[in-house]
N, CA, C and O atoms as a GROMACS GRO file, in nm:
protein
  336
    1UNK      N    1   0.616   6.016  -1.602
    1UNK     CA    2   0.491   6.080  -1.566
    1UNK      C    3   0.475   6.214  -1.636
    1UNK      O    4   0.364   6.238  -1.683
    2UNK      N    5   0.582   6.316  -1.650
    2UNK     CA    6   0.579   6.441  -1.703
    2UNK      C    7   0.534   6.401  -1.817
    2UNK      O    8   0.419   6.434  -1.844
    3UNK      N    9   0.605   6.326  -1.907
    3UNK     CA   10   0.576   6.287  -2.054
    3UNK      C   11   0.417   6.260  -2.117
    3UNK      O   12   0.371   6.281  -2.229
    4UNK      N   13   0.369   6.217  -2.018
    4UNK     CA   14   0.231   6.134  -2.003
    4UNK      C   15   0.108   6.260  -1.986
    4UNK      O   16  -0.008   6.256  -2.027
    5UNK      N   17   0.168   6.356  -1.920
    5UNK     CA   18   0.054   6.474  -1.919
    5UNK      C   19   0.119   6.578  -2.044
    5UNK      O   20   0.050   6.656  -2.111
    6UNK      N   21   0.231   6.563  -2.054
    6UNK     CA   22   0.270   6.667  -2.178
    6UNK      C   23   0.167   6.566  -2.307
    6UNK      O   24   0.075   6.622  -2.366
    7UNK      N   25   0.190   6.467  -2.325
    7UNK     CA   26   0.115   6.399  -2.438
    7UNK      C   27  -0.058   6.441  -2.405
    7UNK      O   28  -0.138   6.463  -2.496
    8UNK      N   29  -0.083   6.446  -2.303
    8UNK     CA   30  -0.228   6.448  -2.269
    8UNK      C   31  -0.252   6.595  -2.296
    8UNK      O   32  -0.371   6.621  -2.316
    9UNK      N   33  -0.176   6.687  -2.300
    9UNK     CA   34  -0.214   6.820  -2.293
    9UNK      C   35  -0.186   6.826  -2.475
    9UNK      O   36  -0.247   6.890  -2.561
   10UNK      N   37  -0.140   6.790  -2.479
   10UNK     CA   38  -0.070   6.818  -2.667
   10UNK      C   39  -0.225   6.761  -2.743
   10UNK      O   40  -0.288   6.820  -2.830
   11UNK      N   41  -0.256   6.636  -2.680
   11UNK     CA   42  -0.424   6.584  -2.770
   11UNK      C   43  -0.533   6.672  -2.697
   11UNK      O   44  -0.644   6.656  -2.748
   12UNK      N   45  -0.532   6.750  -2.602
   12UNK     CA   46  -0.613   6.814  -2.588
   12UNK      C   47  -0.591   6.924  -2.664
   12UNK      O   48  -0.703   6.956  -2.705
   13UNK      N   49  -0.504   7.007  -2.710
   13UNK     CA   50  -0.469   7.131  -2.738
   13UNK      C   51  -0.505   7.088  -2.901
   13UNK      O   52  -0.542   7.186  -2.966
   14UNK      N   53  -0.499   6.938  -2.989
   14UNK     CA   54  -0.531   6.942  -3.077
   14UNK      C   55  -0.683   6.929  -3.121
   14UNK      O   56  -0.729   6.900  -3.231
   15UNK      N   57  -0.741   6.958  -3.012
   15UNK     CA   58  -0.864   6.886  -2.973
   15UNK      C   59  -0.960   7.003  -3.044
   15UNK      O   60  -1.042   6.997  -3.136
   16UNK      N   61  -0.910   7.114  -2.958
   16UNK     CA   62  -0.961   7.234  -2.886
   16UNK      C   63  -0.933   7.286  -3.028
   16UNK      O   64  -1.032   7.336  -3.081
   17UNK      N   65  -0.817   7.287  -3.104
   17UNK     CA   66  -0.775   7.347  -3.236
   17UNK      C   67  -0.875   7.308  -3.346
   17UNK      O   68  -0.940   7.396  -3.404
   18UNK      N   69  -0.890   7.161  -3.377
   18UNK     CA   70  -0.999   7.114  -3.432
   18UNK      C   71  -1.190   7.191  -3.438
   18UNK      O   72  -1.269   7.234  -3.522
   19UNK      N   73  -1.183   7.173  -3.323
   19UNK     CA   74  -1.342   7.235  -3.284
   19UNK      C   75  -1.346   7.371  -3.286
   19UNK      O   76  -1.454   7.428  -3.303
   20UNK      N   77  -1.238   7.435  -3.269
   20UNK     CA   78  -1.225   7.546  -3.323
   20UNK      C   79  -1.224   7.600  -3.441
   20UNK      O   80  -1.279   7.704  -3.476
   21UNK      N   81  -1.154   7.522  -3.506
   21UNK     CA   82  -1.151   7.555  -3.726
   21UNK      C   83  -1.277   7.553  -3.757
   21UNK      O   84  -1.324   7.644  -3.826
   22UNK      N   85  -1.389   7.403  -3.690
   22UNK     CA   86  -1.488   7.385  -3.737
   22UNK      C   87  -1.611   7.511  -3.701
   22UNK      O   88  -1.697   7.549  -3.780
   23UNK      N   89  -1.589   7.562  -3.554
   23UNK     CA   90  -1.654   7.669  -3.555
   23UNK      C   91  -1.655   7.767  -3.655
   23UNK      O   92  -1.749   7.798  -3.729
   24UNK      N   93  -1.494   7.831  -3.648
   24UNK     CA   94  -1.488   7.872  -3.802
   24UNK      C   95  -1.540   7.931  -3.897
   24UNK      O   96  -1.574   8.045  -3.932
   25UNK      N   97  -1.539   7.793  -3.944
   25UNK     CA   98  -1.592   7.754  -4.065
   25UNK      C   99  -1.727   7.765  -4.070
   25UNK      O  100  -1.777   7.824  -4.166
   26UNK      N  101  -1.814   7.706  -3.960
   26UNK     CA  102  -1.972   7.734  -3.961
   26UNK      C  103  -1.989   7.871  -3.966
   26UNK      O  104  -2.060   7.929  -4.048
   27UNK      N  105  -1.908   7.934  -3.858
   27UNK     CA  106  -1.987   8.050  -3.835
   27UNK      C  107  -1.939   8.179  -3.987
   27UNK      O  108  -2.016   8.228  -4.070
   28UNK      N  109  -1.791   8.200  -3.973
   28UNK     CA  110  -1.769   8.262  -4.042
   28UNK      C  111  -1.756   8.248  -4.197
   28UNK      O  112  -1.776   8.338  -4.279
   29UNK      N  113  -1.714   8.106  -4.223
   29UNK     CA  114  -1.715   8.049  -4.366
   29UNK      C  115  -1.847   8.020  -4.398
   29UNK      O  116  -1.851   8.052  -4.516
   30UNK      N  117  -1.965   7.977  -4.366
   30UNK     CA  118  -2.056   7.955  -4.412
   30UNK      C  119  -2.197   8.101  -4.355
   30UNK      O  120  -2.313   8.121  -4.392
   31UNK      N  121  -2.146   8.140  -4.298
   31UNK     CA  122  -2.215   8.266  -4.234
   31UNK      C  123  -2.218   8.405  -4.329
   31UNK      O  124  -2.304   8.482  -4.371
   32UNK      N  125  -2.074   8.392  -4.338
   32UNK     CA  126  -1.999   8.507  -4.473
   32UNK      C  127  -1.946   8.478  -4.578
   32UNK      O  128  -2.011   8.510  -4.678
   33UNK      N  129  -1.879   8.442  -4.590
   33UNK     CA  130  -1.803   8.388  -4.665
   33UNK      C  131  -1.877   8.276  -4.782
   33UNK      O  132  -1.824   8.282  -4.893
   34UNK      N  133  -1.938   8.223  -4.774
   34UNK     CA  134  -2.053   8.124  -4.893
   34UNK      C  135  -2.169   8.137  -4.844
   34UNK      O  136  -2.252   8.047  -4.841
   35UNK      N  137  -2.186   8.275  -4.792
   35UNK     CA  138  -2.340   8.285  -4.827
   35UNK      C  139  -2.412   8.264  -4.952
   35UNK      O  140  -2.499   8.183  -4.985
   36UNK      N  141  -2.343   8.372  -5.019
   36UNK     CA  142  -2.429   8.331  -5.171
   36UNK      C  143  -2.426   8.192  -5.247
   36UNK      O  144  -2.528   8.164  -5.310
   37UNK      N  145  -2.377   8.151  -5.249
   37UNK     CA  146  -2.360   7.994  -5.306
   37UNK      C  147  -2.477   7.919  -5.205
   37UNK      O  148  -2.583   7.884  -5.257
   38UNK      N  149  -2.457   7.902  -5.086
   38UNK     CA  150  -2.567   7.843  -4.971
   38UNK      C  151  -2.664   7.931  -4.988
   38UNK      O  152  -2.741   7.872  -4.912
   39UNK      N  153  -2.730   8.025  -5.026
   39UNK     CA  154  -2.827   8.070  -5.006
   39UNK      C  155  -2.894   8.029  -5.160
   39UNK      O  156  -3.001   8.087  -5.177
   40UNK      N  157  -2.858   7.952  -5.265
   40UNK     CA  158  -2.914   7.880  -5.374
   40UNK      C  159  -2.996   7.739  -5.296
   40UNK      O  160  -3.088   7.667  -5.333
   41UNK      N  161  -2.918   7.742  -5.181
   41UNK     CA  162  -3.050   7.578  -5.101
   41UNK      C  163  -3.123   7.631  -5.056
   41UNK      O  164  -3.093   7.748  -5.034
   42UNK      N  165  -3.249   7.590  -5.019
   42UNK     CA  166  -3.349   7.586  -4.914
   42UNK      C  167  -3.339   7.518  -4.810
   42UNK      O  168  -3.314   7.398  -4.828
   43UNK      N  169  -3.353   7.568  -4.667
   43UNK     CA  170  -3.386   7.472  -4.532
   43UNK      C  171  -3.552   7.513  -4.464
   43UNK      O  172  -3.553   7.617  -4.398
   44UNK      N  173  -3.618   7.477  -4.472
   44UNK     CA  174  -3.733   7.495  -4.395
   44UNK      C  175  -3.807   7.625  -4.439
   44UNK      O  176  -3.882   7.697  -4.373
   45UNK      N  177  -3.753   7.640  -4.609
   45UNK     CA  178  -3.856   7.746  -4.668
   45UNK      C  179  -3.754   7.853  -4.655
   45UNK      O  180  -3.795   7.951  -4.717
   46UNK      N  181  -3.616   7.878  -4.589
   46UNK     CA  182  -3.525   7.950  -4.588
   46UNK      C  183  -3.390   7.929  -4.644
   46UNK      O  184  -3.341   7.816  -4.640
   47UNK      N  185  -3.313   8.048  -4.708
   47UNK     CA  186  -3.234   8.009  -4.762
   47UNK      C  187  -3.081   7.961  -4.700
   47UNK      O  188  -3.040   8.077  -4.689
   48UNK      N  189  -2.988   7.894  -4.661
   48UNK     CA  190  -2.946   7.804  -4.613
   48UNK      C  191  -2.836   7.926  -4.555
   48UNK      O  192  -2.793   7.922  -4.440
   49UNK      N  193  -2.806   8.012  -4.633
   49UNK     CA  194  -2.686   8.081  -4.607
   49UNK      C  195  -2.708   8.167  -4.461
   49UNK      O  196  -2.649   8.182  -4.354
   50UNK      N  197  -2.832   8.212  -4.528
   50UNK     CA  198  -2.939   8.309  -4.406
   50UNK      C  199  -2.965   8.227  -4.251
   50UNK      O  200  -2.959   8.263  -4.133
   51UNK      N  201  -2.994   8.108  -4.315
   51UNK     CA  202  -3.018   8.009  -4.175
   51UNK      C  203  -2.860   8.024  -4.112
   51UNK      O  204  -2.839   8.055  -3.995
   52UNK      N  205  -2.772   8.001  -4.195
   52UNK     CA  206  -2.613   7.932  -4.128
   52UNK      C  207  -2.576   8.047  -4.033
   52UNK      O  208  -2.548   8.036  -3.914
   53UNK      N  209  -2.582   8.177  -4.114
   53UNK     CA  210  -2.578   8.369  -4.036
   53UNK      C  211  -2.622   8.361  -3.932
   53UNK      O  212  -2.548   8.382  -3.836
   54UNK      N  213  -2.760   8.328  -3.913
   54UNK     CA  214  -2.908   8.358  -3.818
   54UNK      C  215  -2.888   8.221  -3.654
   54UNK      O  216  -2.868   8.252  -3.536
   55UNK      N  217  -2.902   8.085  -3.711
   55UNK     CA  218  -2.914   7.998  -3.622
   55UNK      C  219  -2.795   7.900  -3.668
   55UNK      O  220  -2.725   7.863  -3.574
   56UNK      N  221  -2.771   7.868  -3.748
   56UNK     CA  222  -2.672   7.739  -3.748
   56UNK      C  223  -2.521   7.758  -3.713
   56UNK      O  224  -2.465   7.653  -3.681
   57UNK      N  225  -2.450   7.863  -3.713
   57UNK     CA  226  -2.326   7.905  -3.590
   57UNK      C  227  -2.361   7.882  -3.481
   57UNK      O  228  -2.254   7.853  -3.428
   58UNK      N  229  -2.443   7.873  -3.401
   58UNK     CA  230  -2.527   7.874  -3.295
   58UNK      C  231  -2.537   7.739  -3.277
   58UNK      O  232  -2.459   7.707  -3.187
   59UNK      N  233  -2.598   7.642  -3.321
   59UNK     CA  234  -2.608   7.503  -3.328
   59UNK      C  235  -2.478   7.408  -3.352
   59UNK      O  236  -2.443   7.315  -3.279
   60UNK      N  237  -2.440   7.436  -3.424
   60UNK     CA  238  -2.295   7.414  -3.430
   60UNK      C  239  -2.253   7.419  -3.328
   60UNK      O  240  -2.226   7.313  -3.273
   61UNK      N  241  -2.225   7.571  -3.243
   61UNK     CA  242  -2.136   7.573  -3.108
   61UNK      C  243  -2.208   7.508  -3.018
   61UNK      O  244  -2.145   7.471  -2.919
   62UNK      N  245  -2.304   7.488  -3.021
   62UNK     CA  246  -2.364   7.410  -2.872
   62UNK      C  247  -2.331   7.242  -2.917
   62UNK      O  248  -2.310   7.164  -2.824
   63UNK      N  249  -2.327   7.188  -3.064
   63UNK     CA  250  -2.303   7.064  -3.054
   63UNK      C  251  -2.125   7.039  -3.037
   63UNK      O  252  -2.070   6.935  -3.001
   64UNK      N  253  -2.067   7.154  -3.071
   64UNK     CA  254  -1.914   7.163  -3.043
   64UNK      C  255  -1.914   7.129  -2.914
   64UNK      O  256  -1.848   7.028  -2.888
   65UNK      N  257  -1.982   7.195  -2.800
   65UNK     CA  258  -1.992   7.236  -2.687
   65UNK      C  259  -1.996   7.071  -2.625
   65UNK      O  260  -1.931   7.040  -2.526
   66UNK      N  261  -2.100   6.952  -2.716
   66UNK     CA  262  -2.084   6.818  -2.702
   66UNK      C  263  -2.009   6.706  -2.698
   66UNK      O  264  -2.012   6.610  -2.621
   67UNK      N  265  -1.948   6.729  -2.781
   67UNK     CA  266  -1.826   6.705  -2.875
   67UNK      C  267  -1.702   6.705  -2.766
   67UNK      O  268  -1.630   6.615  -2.724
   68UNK      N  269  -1.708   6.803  -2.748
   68UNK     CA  270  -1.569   6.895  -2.627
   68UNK      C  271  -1.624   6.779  -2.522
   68UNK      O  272  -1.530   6.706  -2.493
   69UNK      N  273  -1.730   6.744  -2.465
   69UNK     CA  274  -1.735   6.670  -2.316
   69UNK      C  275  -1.701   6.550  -2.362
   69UNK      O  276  -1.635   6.481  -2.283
   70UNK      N  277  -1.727   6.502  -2.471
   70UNK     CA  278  -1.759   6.397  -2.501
   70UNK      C  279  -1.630   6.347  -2.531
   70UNK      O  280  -1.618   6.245  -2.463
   71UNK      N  281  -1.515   6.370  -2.605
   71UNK     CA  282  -1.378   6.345  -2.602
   71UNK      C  283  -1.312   6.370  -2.499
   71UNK      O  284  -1.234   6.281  -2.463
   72UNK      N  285  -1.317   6.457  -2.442
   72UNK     CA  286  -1.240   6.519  -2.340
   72UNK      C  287  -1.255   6.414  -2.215
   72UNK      O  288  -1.166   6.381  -2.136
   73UNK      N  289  -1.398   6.369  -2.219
   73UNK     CA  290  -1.350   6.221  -2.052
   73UNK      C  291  -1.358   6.064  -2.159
   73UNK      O  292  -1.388   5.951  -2.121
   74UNK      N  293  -1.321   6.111  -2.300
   74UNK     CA  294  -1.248   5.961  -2.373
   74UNK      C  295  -1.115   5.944  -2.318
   74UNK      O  296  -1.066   5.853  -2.251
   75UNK      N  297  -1.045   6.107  -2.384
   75UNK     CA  298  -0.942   6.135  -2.309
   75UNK      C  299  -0.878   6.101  -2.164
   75UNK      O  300  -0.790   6.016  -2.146
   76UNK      N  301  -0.934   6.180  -2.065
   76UNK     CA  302  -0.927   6.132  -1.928
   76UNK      C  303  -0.920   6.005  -1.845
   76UNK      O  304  -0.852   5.956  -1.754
   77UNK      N  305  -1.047   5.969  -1.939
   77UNK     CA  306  -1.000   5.799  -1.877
   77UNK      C  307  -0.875   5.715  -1.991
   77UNK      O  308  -0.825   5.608  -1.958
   78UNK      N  309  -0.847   5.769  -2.097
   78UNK     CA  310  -0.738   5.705  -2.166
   78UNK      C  311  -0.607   5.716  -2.084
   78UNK      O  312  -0.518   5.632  -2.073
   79UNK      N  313  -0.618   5.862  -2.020
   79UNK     CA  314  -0.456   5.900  -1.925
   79UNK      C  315  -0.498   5.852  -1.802
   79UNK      O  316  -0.406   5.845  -1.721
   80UNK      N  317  -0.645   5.804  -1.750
   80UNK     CA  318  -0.614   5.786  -1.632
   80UNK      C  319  -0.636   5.947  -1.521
   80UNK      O  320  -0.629   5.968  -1.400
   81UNK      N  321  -0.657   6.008  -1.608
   81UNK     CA  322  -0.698   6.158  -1.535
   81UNK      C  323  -0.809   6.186  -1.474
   81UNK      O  324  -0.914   6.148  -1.525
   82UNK      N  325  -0.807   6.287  -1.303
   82UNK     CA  326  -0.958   6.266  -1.251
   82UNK      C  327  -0.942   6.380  -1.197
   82UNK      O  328  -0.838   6.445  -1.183
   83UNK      N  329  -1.081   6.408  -1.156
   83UNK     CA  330  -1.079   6.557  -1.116
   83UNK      C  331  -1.098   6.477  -0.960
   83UNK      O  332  -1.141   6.363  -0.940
   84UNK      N  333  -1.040   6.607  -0.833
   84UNK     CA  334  -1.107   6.584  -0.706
   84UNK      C  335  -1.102   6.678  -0.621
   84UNK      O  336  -1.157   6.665  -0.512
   0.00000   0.00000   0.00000
């Protein structure tokens, strides 16, 4: 049984690591870090880098925010885990 929640906590913790890099990466790698390169596209008449700075870190974390529920009771019911 110990083994079974140590494994369950180890894919969550890689979970959480994952969605985390990708935040990251939106916010700070594409926010700062390649702005100028992204700001050679256009999104909606704006330049992409400016959008990623402004709103798309933002969008990103709320679909992270999806993502996170959405594995997390794949998870749960894979171990058999319940809240009560």
């Amino acid at each position: 049984m110990e083994d079974k929640y140590k494994l369950y906590w180890k894919r969550n913790l890689m979970l959480l690591s994952g969605l985390m890099v990708a935040w990251f990466v939106a916010s700070f790698g594409f926010g700062i870090l390649l702005v100028e390169p992204l700001n050679e596209i256009r999104l909606g008449g704006f330049k992409l880098g400016f959008w990623f700075a402004q709103q798309g870190s933002q969008y990103v974390f709320i679909l992270i925010i999806f993502v996170y529920v959405y594995m997390m009771n794949r998870l749960d019911r894979e171990f058999d885990v319940r809240e009560e």
